[in-house]
Steps between C-alpha positions, in 0.01 A plus 500: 500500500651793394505814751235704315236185536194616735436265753165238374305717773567865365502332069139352614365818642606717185368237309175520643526871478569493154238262391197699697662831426510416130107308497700167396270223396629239749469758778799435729304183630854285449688731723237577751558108534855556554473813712281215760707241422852765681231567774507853395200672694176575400562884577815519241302318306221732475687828496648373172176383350394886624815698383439312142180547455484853571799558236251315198206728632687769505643441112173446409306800608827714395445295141161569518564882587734533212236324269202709613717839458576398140131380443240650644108432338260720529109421378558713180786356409408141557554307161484185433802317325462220311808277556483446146564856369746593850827565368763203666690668702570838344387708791756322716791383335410144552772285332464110436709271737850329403232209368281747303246487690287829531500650847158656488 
């Protein structure tokens, strides 16, 4: 082990972090395993689970902010856009990915 490894305790709790923080699909449920398995508390525990979930609410509403400043509907100005006539991804610079698949 080299000496930058984290300990399995500390590489378990970021991991858990991560995955909540970042709305992973397997949800941190392999590490919150782990994290019982060390005999880490319930309290550490749950101040990660609440640390990481207030950092993905918090870059949501500030995405959703940033969205609703750009795009704001009023009743006049509701139209509504066919998806077959909506120009793919002009408006925002969407790009394909390195597969060519289109991105929106």
């Amino acid at each position: 082990m080299s000496d930058c490894a984290l300990d399995p305790v500390t590489l378990a709790l970021v991991s858990l972090a991560a995955n909540i923080a970042s709305n992973h699909p397997k949800k941190g449920l392999c590490q919150l395993e782990r994290l019982q398995g060390y005999g880490v508390s319930t309290d550490k525990i749950d101040l990660v689970v609440d640390i990481s979930r207030h950092l993905r609410d918090e870059a949501g509403q500030m995405l959703d902010s940033e969205f609703d400043t750009v795009f704001v509907p009023t009743e006049a100005k509701r139209e509504p856009v066919s998806l077959a006539t909506a120009p793919a991804g002009e408006s925002c610079g969407c790009s394909s990915t390195a597969k060519g698949n289109p991105c929106c």
